[in-house]
Structure formats: C-alpha cells, structure tokens
PDB file of N, CA, C and O in Angstrom:
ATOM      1  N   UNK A   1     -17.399 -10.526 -19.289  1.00  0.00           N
ATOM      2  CA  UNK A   1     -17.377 -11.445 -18.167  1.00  0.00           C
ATOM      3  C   UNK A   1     -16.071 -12.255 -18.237  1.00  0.00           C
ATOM      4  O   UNK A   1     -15.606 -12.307 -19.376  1.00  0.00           O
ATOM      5  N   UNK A   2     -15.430 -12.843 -17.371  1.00  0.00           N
ATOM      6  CA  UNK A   2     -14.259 -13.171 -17.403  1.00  0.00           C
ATOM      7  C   UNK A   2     -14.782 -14.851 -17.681  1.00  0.00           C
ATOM      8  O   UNK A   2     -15.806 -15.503 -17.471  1.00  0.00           O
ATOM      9  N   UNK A   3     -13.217 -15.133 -18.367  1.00  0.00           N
ATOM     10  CA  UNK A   3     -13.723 -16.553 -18.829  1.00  0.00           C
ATOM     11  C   UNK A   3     -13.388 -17.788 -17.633  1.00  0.00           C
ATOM     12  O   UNK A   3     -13.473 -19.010 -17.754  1.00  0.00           O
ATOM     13  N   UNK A   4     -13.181 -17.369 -17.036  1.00  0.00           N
ATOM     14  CA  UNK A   4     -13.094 -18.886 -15.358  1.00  0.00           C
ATOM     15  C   UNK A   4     -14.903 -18.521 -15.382  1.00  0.00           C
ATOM     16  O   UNK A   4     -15.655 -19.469 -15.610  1.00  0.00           O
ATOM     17  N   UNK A   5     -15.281 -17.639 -15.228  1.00  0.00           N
ATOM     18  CA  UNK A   5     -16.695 -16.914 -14.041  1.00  0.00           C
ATOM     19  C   UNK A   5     -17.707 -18.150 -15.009  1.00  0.00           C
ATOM     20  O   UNK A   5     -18.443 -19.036 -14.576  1.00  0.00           O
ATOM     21  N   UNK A   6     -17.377 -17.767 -16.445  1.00  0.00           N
ATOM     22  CA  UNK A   6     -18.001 -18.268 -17.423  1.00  0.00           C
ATOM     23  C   UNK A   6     -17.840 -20.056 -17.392  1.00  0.00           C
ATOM     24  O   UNK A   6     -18.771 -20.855 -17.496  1.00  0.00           O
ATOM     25  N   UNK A   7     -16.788 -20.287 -17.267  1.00  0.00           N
ATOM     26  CA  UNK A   7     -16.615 -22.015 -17.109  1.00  0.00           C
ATOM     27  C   UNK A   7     -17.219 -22.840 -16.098  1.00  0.00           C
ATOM     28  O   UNK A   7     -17.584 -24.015 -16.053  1.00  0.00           O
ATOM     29  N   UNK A   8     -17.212 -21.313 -14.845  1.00  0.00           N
ATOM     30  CA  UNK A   8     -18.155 -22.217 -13.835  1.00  0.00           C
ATOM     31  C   UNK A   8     -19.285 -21.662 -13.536  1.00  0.00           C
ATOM     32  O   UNK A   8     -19.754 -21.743 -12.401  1.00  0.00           O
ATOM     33  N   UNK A   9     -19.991 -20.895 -14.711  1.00  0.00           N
ATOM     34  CA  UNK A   9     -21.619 -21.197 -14.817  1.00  0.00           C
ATOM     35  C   UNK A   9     -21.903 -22.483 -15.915  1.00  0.00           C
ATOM     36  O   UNK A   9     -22.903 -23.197 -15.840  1.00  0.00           O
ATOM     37  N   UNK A  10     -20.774 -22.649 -17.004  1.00  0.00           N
ATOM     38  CA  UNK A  10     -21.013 -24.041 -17.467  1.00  0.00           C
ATOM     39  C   UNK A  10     -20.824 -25.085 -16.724  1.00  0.00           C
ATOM     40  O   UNK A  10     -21.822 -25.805 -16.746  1.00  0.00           O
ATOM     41  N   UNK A  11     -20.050 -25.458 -16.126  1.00  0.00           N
ATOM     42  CA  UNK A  11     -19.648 -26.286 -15.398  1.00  0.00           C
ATOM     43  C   UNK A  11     -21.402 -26.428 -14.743  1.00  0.00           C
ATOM     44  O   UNK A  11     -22.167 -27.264 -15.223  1.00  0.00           O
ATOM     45  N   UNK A  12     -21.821 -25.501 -13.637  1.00  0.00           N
ATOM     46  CA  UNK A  12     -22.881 -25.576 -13.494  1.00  0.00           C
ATOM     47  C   UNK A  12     -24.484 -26.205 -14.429  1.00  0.00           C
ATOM     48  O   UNK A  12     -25.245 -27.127 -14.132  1.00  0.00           O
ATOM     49  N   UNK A  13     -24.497 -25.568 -15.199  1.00  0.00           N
ATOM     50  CA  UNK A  13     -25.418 -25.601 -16.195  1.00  0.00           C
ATOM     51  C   UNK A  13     -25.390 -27.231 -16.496  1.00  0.00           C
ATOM     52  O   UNK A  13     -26.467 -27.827 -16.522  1.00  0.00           O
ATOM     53  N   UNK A  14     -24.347 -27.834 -16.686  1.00  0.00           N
ATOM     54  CA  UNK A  14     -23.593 -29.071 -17.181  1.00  0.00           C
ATOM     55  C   UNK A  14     -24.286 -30.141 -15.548  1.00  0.00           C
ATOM     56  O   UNK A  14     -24.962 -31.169 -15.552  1.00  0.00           O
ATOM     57  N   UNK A  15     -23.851 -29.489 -14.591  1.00  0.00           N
ATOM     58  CA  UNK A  15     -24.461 -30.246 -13.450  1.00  0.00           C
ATOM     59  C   UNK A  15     -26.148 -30.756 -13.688  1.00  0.00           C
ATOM     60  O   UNK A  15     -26.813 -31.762 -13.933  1.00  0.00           O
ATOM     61  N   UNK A  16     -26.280 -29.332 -13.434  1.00  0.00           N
ATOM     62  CA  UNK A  16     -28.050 -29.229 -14.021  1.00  0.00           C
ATOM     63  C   UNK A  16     -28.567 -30.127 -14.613  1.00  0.00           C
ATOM     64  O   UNK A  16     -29.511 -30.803 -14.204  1.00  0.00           O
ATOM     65  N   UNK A  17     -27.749 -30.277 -16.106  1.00  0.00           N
ATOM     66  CA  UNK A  17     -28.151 -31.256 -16.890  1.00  0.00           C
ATOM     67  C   UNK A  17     -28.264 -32.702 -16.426  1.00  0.00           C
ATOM     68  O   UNK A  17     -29.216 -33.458 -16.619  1.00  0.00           O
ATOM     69  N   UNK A  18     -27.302 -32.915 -15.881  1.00  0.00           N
ATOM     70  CA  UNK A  18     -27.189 -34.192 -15.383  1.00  0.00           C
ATOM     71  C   UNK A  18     -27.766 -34.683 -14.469  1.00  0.00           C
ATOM     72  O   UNK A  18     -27.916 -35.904 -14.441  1.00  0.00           O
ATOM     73  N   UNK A  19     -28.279 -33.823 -13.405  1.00  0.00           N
ATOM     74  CA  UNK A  19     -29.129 -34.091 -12.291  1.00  0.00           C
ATOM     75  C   UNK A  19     -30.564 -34.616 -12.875  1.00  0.00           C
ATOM     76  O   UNK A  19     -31.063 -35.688 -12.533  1.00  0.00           O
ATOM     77  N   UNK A  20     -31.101 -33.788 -13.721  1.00  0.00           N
ATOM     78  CA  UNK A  20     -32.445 -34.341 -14.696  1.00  0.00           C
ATOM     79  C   UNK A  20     -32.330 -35.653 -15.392  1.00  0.00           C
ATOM     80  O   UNK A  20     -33.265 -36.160 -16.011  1.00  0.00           O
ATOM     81  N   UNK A  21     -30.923 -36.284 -15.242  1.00  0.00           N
ATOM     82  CA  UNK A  21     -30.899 -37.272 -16.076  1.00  0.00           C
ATOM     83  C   UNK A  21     -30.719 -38.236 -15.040  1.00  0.00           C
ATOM     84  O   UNK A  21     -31.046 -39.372 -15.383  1.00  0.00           O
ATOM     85  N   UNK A  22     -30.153 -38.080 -13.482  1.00  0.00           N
ATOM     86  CA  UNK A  22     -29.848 -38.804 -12.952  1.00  0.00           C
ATOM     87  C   UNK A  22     -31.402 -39.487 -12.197  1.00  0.00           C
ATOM     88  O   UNK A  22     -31.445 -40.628 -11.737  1.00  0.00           O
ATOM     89  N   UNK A  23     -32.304 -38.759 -12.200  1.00  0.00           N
ATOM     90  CA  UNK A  23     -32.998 -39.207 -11.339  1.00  0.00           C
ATOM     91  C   UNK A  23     -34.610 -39.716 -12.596  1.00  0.00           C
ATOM     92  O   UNK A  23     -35.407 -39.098 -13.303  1.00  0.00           O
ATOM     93  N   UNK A  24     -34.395 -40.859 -12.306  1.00  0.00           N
ATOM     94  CA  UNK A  24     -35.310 -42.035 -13.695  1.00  0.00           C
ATOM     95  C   UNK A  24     -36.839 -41.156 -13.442  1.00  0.00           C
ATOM     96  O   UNK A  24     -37.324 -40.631 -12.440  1.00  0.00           O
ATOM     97  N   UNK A  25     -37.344 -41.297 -14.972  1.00  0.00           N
ATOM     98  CA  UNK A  25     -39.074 -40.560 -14.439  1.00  0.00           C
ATOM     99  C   UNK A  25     -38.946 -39.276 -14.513  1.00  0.00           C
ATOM    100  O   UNK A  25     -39.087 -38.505 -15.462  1.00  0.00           O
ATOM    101  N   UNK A  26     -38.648 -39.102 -13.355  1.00  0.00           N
ATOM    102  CA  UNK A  26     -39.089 -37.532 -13.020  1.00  0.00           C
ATOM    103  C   UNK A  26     -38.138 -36.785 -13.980  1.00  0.00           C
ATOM    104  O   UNK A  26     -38.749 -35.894 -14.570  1.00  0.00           O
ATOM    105  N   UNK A  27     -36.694 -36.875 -14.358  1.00  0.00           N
ATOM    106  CA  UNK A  27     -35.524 -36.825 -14.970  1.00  0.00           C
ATOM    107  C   UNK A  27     -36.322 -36.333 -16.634  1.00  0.00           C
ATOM    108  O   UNK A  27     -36.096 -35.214 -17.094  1.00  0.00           O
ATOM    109  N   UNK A  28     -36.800 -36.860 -17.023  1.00  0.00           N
ATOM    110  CA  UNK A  28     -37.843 -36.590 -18.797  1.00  0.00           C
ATOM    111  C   UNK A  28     -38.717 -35.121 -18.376  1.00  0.00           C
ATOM    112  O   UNK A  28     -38.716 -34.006 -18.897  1.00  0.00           O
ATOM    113  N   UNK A  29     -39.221 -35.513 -17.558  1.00  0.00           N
ATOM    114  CA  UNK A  29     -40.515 -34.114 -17.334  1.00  0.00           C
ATOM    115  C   UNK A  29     -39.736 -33.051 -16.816  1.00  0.00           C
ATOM    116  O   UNK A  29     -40.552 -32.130 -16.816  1.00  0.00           O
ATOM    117  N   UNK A  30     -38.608 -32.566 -16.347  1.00  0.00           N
ATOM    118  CA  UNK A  30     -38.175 -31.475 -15.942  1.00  0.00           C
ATOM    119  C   UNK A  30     -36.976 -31.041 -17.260  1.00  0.00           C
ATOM    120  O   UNK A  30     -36.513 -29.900 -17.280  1.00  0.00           O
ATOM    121  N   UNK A  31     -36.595 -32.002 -18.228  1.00  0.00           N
ATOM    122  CA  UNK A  31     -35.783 -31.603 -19.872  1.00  0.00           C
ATOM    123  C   UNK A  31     -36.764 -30.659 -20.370  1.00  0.00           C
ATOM    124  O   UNK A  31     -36.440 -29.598 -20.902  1.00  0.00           O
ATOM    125  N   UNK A  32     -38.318 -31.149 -20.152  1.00  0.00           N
ATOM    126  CA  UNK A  32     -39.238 -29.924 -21.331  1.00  0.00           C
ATOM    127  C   UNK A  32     -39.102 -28.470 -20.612  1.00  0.00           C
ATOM    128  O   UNK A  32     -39.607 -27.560 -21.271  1.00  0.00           O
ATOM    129  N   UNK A  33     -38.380 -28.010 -19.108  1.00  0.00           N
ATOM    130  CA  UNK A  33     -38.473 -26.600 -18.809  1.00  0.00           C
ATOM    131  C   UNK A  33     -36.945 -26.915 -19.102  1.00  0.00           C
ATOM    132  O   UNK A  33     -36.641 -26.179 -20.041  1.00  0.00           O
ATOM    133  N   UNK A  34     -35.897 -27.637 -18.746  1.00  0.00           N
ATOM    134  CA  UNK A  34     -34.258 -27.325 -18.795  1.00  0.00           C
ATOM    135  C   UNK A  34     -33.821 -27.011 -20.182  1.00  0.00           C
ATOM    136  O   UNK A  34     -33.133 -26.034 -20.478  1.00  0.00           O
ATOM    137  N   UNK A  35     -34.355 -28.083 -21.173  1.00  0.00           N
ATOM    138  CA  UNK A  35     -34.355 -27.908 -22.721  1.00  0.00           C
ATOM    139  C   UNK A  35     -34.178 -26.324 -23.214  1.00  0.00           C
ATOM    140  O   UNK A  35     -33.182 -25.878 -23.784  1.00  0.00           O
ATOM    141  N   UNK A  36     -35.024 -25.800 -22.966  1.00  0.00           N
ATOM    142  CA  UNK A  36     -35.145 -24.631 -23.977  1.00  0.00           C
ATOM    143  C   UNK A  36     -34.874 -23.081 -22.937  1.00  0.00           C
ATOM    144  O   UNK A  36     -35.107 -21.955 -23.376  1.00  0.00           O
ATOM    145  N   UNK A  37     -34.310 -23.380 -21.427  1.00  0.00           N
ATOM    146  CA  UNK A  37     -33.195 -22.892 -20.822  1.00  0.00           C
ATOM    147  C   UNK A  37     -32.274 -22.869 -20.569  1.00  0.00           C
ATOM    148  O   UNK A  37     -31.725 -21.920 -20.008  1.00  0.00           O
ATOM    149  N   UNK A  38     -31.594 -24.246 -20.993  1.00  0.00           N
ATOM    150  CA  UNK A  38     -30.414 -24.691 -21.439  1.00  0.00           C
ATOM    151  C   UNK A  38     -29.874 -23.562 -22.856  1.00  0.00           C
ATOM    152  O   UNK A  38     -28.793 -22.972 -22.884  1.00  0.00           O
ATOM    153  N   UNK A  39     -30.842 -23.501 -23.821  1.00  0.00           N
ATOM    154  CA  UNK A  39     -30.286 -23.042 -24.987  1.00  0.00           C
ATOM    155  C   UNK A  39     -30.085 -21.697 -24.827  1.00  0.00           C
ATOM    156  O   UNK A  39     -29.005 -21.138 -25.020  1.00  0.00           O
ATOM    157  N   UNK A  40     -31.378 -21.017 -24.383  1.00  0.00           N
ATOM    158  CA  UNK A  40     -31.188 -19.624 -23.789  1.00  0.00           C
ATOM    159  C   UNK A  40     -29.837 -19.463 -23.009  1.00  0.00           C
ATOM    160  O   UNK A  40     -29.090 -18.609 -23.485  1.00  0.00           O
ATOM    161  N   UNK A  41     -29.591 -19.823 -22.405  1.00  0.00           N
ATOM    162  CA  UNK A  41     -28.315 -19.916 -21.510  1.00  0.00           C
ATOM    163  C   UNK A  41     -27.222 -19.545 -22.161  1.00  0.00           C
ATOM    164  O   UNK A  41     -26.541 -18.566 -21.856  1.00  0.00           O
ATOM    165  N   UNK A  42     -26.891 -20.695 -23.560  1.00  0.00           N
ATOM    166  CA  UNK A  42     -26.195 -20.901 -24.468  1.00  0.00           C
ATOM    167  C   UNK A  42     -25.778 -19.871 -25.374  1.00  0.00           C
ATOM    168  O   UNK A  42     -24.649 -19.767 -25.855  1.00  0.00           O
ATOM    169  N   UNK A  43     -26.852 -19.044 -25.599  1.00  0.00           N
ATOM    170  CA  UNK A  43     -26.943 -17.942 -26.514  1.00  0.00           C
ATOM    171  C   UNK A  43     -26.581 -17.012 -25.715  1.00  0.00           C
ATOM    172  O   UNK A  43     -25.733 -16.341 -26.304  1.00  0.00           O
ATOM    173  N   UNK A  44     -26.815 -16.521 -24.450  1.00  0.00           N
ATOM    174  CA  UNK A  44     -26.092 -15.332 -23.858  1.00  0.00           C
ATOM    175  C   UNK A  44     -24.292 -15.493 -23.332  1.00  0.00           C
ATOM    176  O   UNK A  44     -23.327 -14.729 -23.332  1.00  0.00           O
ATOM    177  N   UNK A  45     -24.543 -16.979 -22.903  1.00  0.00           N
ATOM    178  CA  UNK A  45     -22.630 -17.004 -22.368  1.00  0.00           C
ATOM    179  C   UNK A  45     -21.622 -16.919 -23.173  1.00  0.00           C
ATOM    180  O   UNK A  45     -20.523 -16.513 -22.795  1.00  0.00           O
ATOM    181  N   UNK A  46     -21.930 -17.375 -24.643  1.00  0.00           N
ATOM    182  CA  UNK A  46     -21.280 -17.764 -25.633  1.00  0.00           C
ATOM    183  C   UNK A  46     -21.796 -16.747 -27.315  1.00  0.00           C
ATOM    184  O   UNK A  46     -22.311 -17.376 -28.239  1.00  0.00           O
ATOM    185  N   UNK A  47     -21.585 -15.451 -27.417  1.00  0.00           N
ATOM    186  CA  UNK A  47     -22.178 -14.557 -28.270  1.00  0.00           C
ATOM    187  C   UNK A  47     -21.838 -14.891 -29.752  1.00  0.00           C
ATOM    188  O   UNK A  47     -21.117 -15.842 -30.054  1.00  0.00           O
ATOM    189  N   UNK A  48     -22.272 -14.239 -30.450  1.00  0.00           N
ATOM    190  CA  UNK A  48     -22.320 -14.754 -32.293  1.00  0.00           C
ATOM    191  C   UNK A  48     -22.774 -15.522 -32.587  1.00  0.00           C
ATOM    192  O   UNK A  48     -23.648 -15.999 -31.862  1.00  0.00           O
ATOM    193  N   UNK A  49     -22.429 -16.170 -33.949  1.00  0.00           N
ATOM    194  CA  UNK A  49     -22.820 -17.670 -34.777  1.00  0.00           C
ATOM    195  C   UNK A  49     -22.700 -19.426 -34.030  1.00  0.00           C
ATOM    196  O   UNK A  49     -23.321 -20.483 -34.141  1.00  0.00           O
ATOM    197  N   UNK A  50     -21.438 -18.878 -33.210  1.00  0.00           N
ATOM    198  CA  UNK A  50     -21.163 -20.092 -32.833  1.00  0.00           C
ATOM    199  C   UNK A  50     -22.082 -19.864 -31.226  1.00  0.00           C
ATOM    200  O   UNK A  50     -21.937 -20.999 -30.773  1.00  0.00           O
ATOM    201  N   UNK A  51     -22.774 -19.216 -30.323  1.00  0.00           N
ATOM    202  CA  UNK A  51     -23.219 -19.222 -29.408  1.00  0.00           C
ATOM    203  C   UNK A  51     -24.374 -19.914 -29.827  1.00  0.00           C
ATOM    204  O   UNK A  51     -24.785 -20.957 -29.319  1.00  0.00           O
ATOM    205  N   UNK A  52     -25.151 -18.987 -31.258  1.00  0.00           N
ATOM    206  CA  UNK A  52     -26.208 -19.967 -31.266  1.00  0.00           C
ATOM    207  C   UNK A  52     -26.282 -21.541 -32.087  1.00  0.00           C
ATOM    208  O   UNK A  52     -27.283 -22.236 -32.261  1.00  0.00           O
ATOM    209  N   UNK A  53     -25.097 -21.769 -32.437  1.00  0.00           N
ATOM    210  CA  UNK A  53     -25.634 -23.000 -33.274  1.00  0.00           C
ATOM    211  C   UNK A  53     -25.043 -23.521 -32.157  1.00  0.00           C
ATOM    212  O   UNK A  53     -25.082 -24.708 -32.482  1.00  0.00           O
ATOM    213  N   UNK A  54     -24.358 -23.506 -30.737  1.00  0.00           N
ATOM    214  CA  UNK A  54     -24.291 -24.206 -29.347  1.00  0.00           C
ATOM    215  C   UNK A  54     -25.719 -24.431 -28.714  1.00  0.00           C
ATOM    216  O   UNK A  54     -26.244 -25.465 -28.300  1.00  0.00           O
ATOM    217  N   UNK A  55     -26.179 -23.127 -28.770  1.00  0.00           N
ATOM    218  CA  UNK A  55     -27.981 -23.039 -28.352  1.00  0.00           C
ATOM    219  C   UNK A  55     -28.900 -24.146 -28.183  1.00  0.00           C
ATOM    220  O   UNK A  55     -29.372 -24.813 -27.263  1.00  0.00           O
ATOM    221  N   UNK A  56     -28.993 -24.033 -30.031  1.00  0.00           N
ATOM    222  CA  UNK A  56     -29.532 -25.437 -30.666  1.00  0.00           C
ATOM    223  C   UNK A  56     -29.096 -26.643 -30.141  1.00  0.00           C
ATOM    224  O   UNK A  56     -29.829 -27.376 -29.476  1.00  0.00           O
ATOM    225  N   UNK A  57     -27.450 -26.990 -30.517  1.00  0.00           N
ATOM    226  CA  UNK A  57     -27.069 -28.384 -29.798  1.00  0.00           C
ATOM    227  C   UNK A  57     -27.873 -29.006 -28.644  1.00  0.00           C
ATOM    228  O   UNK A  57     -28.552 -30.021 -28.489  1.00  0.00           O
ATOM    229  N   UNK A  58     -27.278 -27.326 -27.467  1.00  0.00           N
ATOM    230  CA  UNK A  58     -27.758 -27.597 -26.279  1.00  0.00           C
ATOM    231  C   UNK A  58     -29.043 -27.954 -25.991  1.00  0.00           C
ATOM    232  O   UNK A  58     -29.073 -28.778 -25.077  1.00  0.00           O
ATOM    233  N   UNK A  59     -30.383 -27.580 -26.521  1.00  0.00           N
ATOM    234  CA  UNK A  59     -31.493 -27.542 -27.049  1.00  0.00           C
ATOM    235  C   UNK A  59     -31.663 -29.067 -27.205  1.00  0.00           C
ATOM    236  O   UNK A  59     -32.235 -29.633 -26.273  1.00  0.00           O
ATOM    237  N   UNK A  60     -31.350 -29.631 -27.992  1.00  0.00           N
ATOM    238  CA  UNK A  60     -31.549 -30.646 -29.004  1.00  0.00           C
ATOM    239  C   UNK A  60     -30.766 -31.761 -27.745  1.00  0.00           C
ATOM    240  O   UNK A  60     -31.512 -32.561 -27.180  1.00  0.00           O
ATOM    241  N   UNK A  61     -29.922 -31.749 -27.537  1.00  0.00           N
ATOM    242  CA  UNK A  61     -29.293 -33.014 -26.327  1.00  0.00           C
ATOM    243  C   UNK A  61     -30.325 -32.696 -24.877  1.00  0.00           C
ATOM    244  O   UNK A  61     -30.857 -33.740 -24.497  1.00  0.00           O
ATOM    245  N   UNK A  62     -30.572 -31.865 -24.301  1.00  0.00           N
ATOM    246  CA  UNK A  62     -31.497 -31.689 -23.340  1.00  0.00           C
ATOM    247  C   UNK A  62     -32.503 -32.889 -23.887  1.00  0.00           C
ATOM    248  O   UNK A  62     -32.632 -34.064 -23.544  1.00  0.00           O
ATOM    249  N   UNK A  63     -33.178 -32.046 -24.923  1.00  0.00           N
ATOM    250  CA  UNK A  63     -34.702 -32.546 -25.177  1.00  0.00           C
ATOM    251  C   UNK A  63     -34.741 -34.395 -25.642  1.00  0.00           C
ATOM    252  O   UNK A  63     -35.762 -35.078 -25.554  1.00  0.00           O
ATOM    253  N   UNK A  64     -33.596 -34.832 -26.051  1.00  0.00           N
ATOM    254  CA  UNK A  64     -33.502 -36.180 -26.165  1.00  0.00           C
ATOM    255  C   UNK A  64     -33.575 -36.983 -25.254  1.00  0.00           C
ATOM    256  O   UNK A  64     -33.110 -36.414 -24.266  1.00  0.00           O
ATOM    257  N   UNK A  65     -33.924 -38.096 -24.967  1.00  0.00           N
ATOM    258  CA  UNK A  65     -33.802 -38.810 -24.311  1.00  0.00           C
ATOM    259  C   UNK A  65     -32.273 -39.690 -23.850  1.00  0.00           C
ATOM    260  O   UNK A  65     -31.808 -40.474 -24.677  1.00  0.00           O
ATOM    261  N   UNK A  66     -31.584 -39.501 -22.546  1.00  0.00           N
ATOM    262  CA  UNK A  66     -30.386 -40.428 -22.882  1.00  0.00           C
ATOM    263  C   UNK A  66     -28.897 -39.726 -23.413  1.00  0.00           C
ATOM    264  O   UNK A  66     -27.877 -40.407 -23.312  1.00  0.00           O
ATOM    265  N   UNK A  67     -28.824 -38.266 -24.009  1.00  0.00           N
ATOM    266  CA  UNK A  67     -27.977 -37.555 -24.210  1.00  0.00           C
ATOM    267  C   UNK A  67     -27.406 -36.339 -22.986  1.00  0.00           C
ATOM    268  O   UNK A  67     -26.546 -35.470 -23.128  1.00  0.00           O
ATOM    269  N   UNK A  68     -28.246 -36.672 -21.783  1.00  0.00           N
ATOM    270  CA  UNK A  68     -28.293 -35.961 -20.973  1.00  0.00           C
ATOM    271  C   UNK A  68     -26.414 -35.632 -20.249  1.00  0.00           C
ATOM    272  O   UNK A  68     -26.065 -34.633 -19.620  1.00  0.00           O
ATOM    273  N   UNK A  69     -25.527 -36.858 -20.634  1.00  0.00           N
ATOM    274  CA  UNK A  69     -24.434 -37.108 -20.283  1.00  0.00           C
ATOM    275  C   UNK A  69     -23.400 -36.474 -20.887  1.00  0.00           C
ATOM    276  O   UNK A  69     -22.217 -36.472 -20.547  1.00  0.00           O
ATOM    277  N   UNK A  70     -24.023 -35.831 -21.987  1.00  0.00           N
ATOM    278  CA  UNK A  70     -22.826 -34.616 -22.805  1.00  0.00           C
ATOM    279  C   UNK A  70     -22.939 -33.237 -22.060  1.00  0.00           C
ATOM    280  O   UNK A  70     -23.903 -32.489 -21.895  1.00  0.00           O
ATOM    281  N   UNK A  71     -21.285 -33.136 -21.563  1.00  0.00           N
ATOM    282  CA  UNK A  71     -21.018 -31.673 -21.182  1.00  0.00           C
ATOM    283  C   UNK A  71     -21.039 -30.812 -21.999  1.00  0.00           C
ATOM    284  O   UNK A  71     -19.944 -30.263 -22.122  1.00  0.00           O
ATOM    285  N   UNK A  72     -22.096 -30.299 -22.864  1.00  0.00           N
ATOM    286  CA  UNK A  72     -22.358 -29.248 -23.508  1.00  0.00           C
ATOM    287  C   UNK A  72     -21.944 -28.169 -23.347  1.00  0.00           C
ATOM    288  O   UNK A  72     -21.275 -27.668 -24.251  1.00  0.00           O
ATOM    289  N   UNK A  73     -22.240 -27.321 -21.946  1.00  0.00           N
ATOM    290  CA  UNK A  73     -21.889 -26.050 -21.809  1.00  0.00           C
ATOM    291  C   UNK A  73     -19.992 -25.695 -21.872  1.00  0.00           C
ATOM    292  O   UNK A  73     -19.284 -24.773 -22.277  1.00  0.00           O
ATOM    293  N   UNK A  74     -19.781 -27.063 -21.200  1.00  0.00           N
ATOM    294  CA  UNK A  74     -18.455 -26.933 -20.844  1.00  0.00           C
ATOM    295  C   UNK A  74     -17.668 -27.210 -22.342  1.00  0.00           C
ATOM    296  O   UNK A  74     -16.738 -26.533 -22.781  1.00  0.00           O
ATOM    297  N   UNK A  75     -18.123 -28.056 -22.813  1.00  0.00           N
ATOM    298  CA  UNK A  75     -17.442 -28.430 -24.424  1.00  0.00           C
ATOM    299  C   UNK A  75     -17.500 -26.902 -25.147  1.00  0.00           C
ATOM    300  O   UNK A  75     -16.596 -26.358 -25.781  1.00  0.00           O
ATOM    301  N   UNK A  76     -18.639 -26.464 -24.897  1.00  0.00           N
ATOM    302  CA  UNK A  76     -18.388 -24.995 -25.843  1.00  0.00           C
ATOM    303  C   UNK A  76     -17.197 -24.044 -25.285  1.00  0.00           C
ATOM    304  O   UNK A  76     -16.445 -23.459 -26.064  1.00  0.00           O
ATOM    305  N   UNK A  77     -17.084 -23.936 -23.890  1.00  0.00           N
ATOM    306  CA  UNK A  77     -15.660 -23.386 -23.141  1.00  0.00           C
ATOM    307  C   UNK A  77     -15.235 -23.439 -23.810  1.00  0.00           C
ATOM    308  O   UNK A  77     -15.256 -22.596 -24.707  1.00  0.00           O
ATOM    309  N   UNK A  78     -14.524 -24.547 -23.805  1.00  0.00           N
ATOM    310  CA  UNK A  78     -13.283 -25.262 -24.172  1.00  0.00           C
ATOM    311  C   UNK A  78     -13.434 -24.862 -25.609  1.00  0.00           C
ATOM    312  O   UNK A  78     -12.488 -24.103 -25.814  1.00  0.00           O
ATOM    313  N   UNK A  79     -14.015 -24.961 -26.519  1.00  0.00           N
ATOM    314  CA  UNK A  79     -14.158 -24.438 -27.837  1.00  0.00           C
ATOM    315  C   UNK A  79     -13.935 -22.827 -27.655  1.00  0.00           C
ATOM    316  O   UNK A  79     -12.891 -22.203 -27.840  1.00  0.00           O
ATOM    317  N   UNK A  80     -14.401 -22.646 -27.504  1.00  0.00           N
ATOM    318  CA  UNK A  80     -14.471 -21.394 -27.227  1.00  0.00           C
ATOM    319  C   UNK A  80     -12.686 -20.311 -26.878  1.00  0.00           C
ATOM    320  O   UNK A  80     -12.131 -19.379 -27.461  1.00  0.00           O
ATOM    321  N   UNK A  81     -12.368 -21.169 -25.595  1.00  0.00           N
ATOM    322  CA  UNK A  81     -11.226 -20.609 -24.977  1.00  0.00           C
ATOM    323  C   UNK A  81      -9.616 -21.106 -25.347  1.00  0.00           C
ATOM    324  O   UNK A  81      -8.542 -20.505 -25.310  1.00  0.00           O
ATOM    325  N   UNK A  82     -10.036 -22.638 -25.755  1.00  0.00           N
ATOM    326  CA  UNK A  82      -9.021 -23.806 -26.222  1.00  0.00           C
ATOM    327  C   UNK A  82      -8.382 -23.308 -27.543  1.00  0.00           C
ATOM    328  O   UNK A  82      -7.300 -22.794 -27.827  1.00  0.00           O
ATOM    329  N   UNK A  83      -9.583 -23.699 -28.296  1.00  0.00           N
ATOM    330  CA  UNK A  83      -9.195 -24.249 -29.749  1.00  0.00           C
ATOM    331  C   UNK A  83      -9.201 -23.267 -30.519  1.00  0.00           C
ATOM    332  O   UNK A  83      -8.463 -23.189 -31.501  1.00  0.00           O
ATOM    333  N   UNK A  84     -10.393 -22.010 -30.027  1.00  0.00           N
ATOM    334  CA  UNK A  84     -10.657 -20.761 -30.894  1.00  0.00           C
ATOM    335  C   UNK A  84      -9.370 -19.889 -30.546  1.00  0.00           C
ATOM    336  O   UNK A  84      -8.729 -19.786 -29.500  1.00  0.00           O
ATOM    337  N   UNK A  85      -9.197 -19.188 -32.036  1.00  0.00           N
ATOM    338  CA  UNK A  85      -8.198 -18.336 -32.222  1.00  0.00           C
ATOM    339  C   UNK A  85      -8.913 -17.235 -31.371  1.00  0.00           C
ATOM    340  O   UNK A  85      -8.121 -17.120 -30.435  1.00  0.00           O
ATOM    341  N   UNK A  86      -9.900 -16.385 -31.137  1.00  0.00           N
ATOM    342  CA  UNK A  86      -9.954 -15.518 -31.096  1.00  0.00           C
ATOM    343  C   UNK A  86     -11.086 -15.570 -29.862  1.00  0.00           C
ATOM    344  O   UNK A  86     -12.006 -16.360 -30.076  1.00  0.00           O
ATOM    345  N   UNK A  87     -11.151 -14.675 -28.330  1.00  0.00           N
ATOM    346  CA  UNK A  87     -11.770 -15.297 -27.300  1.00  0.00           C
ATOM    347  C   UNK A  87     -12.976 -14.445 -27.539  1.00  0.00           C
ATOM    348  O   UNK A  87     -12.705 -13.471 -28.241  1.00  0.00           O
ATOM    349  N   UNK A  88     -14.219 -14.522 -27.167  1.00  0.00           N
ATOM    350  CA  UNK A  88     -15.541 -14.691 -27.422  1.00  0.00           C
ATOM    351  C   UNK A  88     -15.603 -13.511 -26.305  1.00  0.00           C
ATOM    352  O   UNK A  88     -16.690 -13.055 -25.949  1.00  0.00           O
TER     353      UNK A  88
END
C-alpha cells in the first residue's frame, strides 16, 4: 500500500479518535468498541514488532480516559516513514 494512502487512513483513524473524545458521556461508551479497533487497525497498517507494540499503545490510549488527544496512528507514520531507516 503506498505510504500517503496509509497516512490518510491514519490521519483518519486519528479523527475517529478524537470525535469519541470530543463529545462528553457518550465519548467513554463508544472507546470500549474504538479501543480494541483502533489496535486491530494498528496491527494491519503498520506490519512486524513495531505494528504491534503500536497496537497495544493504540489500545491502551483509546481505552483511557482523557488520552483520547494523542495522534497515535499518525505518530506511528511518522515513525514509521520519518525516523525509520527502513520503510514498513
């Protein structure tokens, strides 16, 4: 998959997140289905060791309360495309 196509299903995913966080209440009860499709997500865009210990992250900031404001998907990009020697 090409890596723009990939930045803007994170980019997306990253929206997602934030929309559950933006709206008070209801925002908690829709993390317990985004949570652990968030990570799934994580594990297919981003393959190997480092896709899944992103997974988890992603996983783990969903399901918190209040962490909803970290660009996760997009931070792994950028890891991913930036900083990594070698593209995914």
């Amino acid at each position: 998959m090409n890596k723009y196509k990939i930045l803007a299903i994170s980019i997306l995913c990253d929206v997602i997140g934030y929309v559950s966080f933006a709206i008070p209440g209801i925002g908690e009860f829709t993390d317990i289905i985004w949570a652990p499709l968030s990570g799934w997500i994580m594990t297919k865009l981003y393959k190997g060791k480092p896709g899944k210990i992103a997974g988890i992250i992603s996983f783990i900031e969903e399901i918190l309360p209040g962490l909803d404001v970290i660009p996760t998907f997009t931070l792994m990009w950028i890891y991913t495309y930036v900083f990594s020697k070698s593209e995914a």
